[in-house]
N, C-alpha and C positions, 0 to 999 in steps of 0.2 A: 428564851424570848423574854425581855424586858417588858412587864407590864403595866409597872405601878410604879408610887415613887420611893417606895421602899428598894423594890428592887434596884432600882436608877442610882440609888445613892452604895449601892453595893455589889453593881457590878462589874468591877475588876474582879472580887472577892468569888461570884458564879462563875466567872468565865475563868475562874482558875482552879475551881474546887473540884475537880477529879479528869483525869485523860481521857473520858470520854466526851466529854463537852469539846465540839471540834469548832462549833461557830458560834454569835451571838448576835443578836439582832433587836430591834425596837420595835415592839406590837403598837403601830401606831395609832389606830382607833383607841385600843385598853388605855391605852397610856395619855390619849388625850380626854376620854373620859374619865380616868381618874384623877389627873389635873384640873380639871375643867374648862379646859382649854380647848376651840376647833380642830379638828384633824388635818389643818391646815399646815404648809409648811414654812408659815413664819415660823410657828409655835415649836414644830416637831425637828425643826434645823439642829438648834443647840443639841437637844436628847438626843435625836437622831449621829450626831458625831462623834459629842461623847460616848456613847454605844460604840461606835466603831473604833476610837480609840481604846474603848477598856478591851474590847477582842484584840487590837494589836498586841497591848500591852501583855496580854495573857496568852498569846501565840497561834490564836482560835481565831477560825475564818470570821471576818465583821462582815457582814449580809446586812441586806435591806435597802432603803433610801429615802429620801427626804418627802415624804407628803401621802396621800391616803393608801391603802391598799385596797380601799372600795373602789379608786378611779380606775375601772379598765376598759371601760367600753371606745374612750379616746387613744388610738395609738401612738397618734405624733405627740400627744402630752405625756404620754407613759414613756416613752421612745426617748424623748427629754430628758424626762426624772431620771430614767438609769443611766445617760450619759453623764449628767450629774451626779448621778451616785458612783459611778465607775471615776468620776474628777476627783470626787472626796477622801478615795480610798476604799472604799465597799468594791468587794470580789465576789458578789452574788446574793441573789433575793431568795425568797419566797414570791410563788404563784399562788395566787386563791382562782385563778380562771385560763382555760388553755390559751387563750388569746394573749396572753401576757408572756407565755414562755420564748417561743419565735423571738420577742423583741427584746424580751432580757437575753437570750442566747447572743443573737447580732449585737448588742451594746458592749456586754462585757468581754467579746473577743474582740482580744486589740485586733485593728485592721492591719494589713498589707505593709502601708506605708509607715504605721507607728512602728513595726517590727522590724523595716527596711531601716530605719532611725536609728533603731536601738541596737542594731547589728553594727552598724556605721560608727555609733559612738561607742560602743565597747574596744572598735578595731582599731579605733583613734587612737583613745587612751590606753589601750596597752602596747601601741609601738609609742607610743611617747615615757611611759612608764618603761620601756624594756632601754629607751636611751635618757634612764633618770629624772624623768619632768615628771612633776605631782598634779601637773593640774597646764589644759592647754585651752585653744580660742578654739572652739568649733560654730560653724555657723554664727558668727560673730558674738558668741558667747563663751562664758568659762565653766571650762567642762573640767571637774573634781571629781571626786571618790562618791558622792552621795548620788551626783547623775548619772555616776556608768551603774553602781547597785540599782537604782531606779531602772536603769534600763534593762540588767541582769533578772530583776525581778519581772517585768515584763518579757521575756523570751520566756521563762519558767512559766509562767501562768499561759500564753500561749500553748507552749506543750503540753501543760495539762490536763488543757481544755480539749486540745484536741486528740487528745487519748479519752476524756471521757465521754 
């Protein structure tokens, strides 16, 4: 967990210093009081991604999301934030209260239809890839190499979720 702005400036370097560190994330109150800054999420946007990118970049789960971990009493504004955080690239939080878990469960598993998608375009582009085309029109867009992994990566986290 990111708390400070020491840490903030050196975390790629944590999220890669031993195999045990599996995720990483941004203690958002610490970290807006050691900036000085609200726990608002103008403020916590930027940190809040860069976090998530340095956990990419070091291969460890990026958890969290954009704005306080005190807000949970509101569910459709928390319900929000991790739909948002699940847009950003974050694949899971921390709870401080059980009312929060239910809603982060339901955000971060893809729905039905995302999965319906991802299946569809994977089946696309490998019978276009199996008659030599690198990249086709789906749904009136172009579908390449980085949207079917996109979409590969979303079946995987599906099943993993639903084995845990």
């Amino acid at each position: 967990m990111i708390e400070t702005p020491q840490a903030y400036f050196q975390a790629r370097e944590i999220a890669s210093a031993n195999a045990r560190v599996v995720g990483m994330t941004l203690g958002q109150e610490d970290f807006a009081l050691e900036t000085g800054m609200l726990p608002e999420p103008e403020g916590l946007f930027t940190p809040a991604v860069q976090i998530m990118v340095a956990a990419r970049a070091a291969g460890v789960l990026p958890l969290g999301f954009v704005g306080s971990i005190a807000e949970y009493r509101d569910e459709e504004k928390f319900r929000s934030t991790i739909r948002q955080a699940r847009r950003l690239g974050f694949v899971g939080s921390f709870c401080i209260h059980p009312l929060q878990v239910k809603v982060l469960n339901e955000e971060m598993m893809p729905t039905e239809d995302e999965l319906t998608r991802a299946r569809a375009i994977v089946a696309a582009y490998n019978e276009a890839k199996a008659q030599g085309r690198g990249s086709i029109e789906f749904e009136g867009k172009m579908l390449d190499e980085p949207i079917v992994k996109r979409s590969n990566q979303l079946l995987m986290l599906a099943e993993h979720l639903q084995r845990a």
